[in-house]
C-alpha positions as CSV (number, residue, x, y, z in Angstrom):
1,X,0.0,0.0,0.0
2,X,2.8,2.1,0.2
3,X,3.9,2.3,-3.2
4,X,-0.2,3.0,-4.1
5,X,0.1,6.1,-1.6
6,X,3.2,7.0,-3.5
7,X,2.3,6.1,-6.7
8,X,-1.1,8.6,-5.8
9,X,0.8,11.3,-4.4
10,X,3.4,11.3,-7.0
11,X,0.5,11.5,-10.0
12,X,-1.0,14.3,-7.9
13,X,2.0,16.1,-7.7
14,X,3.0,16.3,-11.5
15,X,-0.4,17.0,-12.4
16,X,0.3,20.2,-10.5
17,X,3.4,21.0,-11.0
18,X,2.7,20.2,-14.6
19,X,0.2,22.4,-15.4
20,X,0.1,25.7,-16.9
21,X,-1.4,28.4,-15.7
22,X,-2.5,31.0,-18.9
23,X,-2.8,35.0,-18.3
24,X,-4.3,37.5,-20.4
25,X,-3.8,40.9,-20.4
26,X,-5.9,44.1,-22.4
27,X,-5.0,47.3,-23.6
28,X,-6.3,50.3,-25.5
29,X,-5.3,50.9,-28.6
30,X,-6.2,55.1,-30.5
31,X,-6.4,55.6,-33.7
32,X,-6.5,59.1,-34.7
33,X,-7.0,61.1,-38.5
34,X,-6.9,64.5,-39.0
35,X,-9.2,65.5,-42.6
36,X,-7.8,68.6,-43.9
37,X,-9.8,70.7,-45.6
38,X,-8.6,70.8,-49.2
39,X,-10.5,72.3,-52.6
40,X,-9.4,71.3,-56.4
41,X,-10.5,73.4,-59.4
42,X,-11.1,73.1,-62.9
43,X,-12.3,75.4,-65.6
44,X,-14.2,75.7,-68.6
45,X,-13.9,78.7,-70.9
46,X,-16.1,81.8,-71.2
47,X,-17.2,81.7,-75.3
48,X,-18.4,84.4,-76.9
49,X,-20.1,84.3,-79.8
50,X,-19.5,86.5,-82.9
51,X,-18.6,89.7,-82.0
52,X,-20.4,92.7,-84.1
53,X,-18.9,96.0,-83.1
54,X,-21.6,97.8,-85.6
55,X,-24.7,96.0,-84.7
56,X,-25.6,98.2,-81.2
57,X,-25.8,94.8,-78.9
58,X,-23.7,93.4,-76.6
59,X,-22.8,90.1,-76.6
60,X,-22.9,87.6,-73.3
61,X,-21.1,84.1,-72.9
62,X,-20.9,81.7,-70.2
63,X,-17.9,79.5,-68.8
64,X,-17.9,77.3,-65.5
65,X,-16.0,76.7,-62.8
66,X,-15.5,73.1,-61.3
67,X,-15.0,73.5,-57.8
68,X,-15.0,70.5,-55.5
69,X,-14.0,71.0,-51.6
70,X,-13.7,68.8,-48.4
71,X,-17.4,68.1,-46.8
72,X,-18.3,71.4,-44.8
73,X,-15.1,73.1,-46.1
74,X,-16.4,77.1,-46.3
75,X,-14.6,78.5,-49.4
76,X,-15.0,81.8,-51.4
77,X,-13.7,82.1,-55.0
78,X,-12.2,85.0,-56.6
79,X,-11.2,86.1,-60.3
80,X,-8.5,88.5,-60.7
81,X,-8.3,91.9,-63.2
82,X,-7.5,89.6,-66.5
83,X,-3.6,89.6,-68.2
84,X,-4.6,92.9,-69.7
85,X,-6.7,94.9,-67.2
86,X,-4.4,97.9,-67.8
87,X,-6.0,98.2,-71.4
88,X,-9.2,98.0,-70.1
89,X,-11.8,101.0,-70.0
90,X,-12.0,101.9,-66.5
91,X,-14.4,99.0,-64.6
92,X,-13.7,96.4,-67.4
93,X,-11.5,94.0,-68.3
94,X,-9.8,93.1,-71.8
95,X,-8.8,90.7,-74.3
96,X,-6.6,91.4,-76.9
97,X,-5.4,90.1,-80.1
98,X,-1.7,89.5,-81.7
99,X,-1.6,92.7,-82.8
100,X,-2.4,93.9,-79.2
101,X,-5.5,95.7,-80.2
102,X,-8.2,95.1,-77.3
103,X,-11.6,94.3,-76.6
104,X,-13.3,95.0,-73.3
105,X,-15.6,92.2,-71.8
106,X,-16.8,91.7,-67.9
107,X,-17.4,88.9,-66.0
108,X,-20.7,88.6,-63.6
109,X,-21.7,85.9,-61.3
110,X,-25.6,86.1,-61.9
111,X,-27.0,85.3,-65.0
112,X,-28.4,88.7,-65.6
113,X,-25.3,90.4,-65.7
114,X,-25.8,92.4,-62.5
115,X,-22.6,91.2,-60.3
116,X,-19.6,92.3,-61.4
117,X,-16.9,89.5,-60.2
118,X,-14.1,90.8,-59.1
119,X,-11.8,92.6,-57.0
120,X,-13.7,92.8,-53.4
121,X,-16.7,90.5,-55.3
122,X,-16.4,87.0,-54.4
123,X,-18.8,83.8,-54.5
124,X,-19.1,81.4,-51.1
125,X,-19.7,77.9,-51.1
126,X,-19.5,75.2,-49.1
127,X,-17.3,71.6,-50.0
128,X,-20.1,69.1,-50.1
129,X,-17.2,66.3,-51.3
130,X,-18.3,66.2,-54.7
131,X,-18.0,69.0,-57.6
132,X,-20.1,72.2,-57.7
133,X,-20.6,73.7,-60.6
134,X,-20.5,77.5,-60.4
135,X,-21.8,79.8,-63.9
136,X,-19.5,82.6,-64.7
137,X,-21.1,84.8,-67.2
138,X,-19.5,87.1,-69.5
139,X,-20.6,90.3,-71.5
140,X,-18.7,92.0,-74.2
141,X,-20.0,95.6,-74.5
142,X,-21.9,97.1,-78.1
143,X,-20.5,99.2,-79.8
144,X,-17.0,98.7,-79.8
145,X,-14.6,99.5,-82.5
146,X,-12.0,97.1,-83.1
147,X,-10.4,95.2,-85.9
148,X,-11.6,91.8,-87.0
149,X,-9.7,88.5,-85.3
150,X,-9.6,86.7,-82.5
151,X,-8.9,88.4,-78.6
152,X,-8.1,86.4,-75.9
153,X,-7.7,86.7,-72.1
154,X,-6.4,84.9,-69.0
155,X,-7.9,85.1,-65.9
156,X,-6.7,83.9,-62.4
157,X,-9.4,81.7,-60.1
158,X,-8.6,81.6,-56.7
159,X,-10.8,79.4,-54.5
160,X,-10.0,80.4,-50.8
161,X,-10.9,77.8,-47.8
């Protein structure tokens, strides 16, 4: 009976000393993102039409503005003088052509011409994620004088958010 006992209290003993005794442990773990607010542009031209200097009408064209901002982003755009302001009647802007003869025009961010855009004259938004389309409309004066060809301009977007 002795070797049972011993037998017994040997397989008790390595069952305990064998075994293995498992721990956890938990922990937090941030994750952080910071979304910055961020606009991209594109542009389509302003086209005029046919431009008749002797016919007593002016004549209007439209262009766009692709403007696409960050969800929520507040953003104002601006549009600069023009390349050629300085040849300009006072209050308008101008394109000119190779020969560097010009042709005033405007640019108006209401469809009935109304709004002069520019200098302090700015359009808000707000970034919805996806492109906004904003009109720019355009109006090139009657009754100007100038010789036949084509007259071009360049005018500076800024989109400000």
């Amino acid at each position: 009976m002795k070797t049972a006992l011993r037998l017994a209290l040997a397989l008790a003993l390595a069952a305990t000393g064998a075994q293995v005794i498992a721990a956890t442990t938990t922990g937090n773990l941030a994750v952080n993102a910071t979304v910055v607010a961020t606009c991209r542009l594109t542009t389509t031209a302003v086209g005029f039409t046919n431009y008749d200097g002797l016919s007593g009408a002016a004549t209007d064209g439209q262009g766009s503005l692709g403007v696409t901002c960050t969800q929520s982003a507040p953003y104002t755009i601006a549009l600069d003088a023009g390349a050629h302001a300085a040849l300009a009647t006072a209050g308008a802007r101008a394109m000119i052509n190779a020969t560097g003869q010009h042709l005033d025009y405007n640019l108006y961010s209401d469809s009935a011409r109304g709004t002069l855009w520019g200098g302090t004259v700015t359009v808000p938004g707000s970034g919805n994620g996806a492109i906004q389309t904003v009109n720019v409309y355009g109006r090139v004066p009657a009754n100007q004088s100038v010789p036949a060809g084509s007259y071009s301009d360049t005018v500076q977007v800024t989109v400000t958010f």
